[in-house]
N, C-alpha and C positions, 0 to 999 in steps of 0.2 A: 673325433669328439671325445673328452673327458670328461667326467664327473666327478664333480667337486662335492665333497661330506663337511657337514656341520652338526652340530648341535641335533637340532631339530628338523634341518632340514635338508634339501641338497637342492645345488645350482649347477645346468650345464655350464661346461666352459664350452663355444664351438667357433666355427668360423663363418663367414659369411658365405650366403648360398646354398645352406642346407636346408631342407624343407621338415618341418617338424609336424606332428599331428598333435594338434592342441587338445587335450584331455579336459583342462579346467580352467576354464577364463574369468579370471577372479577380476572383479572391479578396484580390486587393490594396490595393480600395477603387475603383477607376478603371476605367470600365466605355467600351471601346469602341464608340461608335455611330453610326448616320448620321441623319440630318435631309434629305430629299429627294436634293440630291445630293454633300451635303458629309456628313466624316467628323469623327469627334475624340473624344478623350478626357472622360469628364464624370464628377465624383464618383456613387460608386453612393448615397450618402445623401441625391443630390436627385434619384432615380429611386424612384416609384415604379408596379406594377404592375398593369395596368388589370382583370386579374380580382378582386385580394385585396391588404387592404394586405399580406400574411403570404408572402415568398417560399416557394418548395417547396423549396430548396437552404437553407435557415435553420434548419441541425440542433440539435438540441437539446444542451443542457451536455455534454463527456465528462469528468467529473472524473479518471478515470484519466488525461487527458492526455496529450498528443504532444509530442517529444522539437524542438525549434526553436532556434538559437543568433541571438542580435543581432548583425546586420550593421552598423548606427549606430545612436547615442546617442539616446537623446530622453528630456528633462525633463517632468515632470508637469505639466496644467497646470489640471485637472479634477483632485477630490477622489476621483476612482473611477479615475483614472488611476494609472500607475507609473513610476517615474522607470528607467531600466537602463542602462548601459554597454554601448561595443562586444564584445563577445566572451561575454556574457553566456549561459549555459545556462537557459532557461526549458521548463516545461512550457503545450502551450497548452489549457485546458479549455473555449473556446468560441469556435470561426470564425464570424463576424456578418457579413454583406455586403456593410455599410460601409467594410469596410477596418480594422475596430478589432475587434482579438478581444483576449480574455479571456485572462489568463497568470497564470501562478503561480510564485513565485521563496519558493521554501520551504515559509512557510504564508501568505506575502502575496498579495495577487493585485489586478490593475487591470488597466483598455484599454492595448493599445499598438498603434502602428501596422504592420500585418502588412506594410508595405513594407518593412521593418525587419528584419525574421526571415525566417529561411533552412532548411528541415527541417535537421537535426542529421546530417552523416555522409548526406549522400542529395542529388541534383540534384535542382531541381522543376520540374514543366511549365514554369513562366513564370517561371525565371532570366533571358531576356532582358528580356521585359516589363520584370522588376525591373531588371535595369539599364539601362533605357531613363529608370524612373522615380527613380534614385537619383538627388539633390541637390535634390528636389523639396520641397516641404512635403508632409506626409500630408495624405490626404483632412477635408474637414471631418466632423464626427460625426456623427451623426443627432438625436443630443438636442443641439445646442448650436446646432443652425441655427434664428434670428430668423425668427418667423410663420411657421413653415411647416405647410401646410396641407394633411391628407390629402383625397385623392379620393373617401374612402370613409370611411363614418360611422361605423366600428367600427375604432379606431384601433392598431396594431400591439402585441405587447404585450412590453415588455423586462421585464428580472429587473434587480433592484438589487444592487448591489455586496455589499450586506451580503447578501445570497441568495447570492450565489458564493462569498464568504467563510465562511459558515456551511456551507451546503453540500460546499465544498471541505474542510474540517474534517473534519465528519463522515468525508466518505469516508477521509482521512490516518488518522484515527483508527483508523477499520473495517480499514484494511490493516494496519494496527501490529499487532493482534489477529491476524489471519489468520496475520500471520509468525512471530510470537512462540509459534502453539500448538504448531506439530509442535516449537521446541525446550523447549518444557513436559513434550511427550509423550515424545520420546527422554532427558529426565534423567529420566522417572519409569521407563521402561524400561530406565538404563541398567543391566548386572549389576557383581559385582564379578569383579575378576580370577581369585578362585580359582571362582568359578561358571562365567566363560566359560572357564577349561581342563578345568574338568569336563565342559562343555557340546560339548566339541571333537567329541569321540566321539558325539555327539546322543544322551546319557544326558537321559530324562526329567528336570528335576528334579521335590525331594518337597517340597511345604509343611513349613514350621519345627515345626510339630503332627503329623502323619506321623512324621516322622523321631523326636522326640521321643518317638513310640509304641514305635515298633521298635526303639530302645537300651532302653527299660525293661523288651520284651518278653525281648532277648536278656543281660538281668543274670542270672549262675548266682544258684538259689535257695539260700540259707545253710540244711543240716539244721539239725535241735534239738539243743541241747545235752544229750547222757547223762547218765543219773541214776548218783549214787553208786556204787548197785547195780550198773547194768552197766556199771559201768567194773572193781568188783573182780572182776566173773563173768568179762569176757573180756581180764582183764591178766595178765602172768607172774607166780609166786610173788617175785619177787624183788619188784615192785611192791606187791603185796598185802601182803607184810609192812611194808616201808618204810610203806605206809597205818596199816597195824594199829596199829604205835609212834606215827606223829603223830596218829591218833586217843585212842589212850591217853593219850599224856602232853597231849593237852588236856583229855580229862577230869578228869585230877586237879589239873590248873591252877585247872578252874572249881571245882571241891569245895573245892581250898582255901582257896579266897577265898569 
């Protein structure tokens, strides 16, 4: 094994089948460790774990996502990858060990190098780290590394871009609904103006049928109209005569015709 010097920092060079003791397992991709009695930096995608290929820190998808802004540029270069600018607001839906987690810039989603991203609005444990390792390339991936050869015969298992993408969907979806019903349910509850100053006073309201009942209960009932008879029996003479003449001269109206 050699040790490779930089700037700022140092990377083993070694070969396969060495067993290293991991000191600092950065979420970064670049994982601190020693080799007997040297130190250095080594991509986390050419480590793996001698009980399982499957780390225990290797959480599963959060589609809800975490709030991350781009601290530098990086162009795509891998079809499952994402192209983004500095200053960039990303949600991130899956931290991966390699250093390449999973983001979402709208409904798009690809790898991007998490030395790259900064939590949004919030310091993180390993701001130095990362500035140690800004100007660097990112870590190599774990699917793009030539021959390489698990320890173990039951080989790691990733999700494919279009599983993140379908998957991330769905849930966008599922939230659009959620948000959308309480303002479904307050325009179906909303009243109208003359209802809420009625309602001021926390008067019961009455269904449109109710109400409806009780104006037709409280209509006055029209008596019957009088017969002939008892309108001459209980009117003054003066009336009853005036009768008696337009009864008369109708009947000899009709006689003479």
């Amino acid at each position: 094994c050699s040790l490779k010097k930089t700037e700022t920092w140092r990377i083993f060079a070694f070969l396969i089948s060495y067993i290293f003791v991991v000191v600092l397992s950065l979420c970064l991709g670049w994982w601190f460790c020693q080799l007997e009695s040297k130190r250095g930096w080594v991509p986390a995608s050419y480590l793996e774990p001698l009980d399982g290929p499957e780390e225990a820190e290797d959480a599963e998808p959060d589609y809800e996502g975490e709030l991350h802004a781009t601290v530098q540029a990086y162009k795509a270069e891998q079809e499952d990858e994402i192209s983004l600018e500095v200053g960039e607001t990303v949600e991130v839906i899956h931290k991966l060990l390699d250093g390449w987690w999973v983001v979402r810039k709208g409904e798009e989603t690809g790898h991007f190098p998490s030395m790259f991203l900064q939590k949004a609005g919030k310091k993180e444990k390993y701001d130095t780290e990362r500035m140690n390792l800004r100007g660097q390339k990112p870590p190599p991936r774990r699917s793009t590394i030539r021959n390489a050869k698990s320890i173990h015969s039951k080989a790691r298992q990733r999700l494919s871009q279009d599983t993140y993408r379908r998957n991330s969907r769905r849930y966008l979806q599922h939230k659009a609904g959620r948000l959308a019903e309480p303002l479904r349910n307050s325009k179906n509850s909303a009243k109208s103006p003359l209802r809420e100053r009625k309602n001021q006073n926390n008067i019961p309201e009455q269904s449109s049928s109710s109400s409806e009942g009780e104006l037709k209960k409280e209509a006055p009932v029209v008596p019957p109209r009088p017969s002939p008879e008892l309108i001459l029996e209980r009117c003054t003479d003066k009336t009853r005569k005036k009768v008696s003449i337009h009864k008369s001269s109708t009947n000899s109206t009709s006689s003479a015709s």
